[in-house]
N, C-alpha and C positions, 0 to 999 in steps of 0.2 A: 625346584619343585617343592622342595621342603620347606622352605622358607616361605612359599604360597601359602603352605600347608598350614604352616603353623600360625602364621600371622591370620589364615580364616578362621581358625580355631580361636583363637585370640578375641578374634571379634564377634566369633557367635557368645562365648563364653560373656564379655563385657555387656551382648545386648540380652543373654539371659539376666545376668545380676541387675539391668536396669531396668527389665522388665517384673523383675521379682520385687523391685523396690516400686516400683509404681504400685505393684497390689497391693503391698503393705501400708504405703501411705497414701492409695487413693490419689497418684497426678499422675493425669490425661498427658500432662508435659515428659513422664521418663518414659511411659510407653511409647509413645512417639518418638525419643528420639533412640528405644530399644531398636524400634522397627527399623530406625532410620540406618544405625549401624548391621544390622540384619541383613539389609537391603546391601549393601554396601559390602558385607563378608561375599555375599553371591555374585554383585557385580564384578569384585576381584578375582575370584577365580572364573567365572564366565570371559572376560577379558583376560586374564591368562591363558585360558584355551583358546581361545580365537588368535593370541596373538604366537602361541605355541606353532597350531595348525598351519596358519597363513606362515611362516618364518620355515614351518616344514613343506611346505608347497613351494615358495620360492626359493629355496634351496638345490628341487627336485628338475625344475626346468631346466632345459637343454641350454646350455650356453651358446651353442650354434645357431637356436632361436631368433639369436637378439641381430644377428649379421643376415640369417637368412629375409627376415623379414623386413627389416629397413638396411637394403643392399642399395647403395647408391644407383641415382640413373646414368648409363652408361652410352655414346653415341653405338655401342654395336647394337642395342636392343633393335627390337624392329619398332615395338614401339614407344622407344624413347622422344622420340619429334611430335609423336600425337601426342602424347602426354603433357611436356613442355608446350606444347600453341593451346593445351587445356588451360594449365596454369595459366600460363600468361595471359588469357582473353579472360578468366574469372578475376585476374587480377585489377586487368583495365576496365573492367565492369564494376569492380568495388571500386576504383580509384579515381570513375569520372565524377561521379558526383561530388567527389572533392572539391575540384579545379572549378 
């Protein structure tokens, strides 16, 4: 987080000094690319938080989650048979038009 810190710091501090240099000498070309690193210090830490967030959200999920929900099909289910003559007839429905 520090290291976020300091390297946005970093980068607003370089697009003030190249913004301060474009007023002095009047080019359209250092404000622009003041902005551009500007842009660029926010997008860093906006994407450090998102990826902060997201990293503490999948951290948070149930591990039993991932077994409950794709739990193999089993012949005791009841309706494991209806299932499998599913599959298979959407199968042979994509696979005539091959042949």
């Amino acid at each position: 987080m520090v290291v976020v810190l300091l390297l946005a710091i970093a980068l607003v501090a370089w697009s003030l000094h190249l913004m301060q240099q474009a007023l002095s000498n009047k080019e359209f070309s250092l404000m622009l690319a003041g902005t551009l690193v500007a842009s660029a210090a926010a997008a860093l830490v906006v994407v450090y938080f998102l990826g902060n967030s997201s990293l503490r959200y999948l951290l948070s999920v149930d591990r039993n989650a991932y077994t409950t929900y794709n739990a193999p099909v089993t012949a005791n289910e009841s309706f494991a048979s209806v299932r499998q003559a599913t599959v298979l007839a959407d199968w042979n429905r994509l696979v005539e038009p091959l042949e």
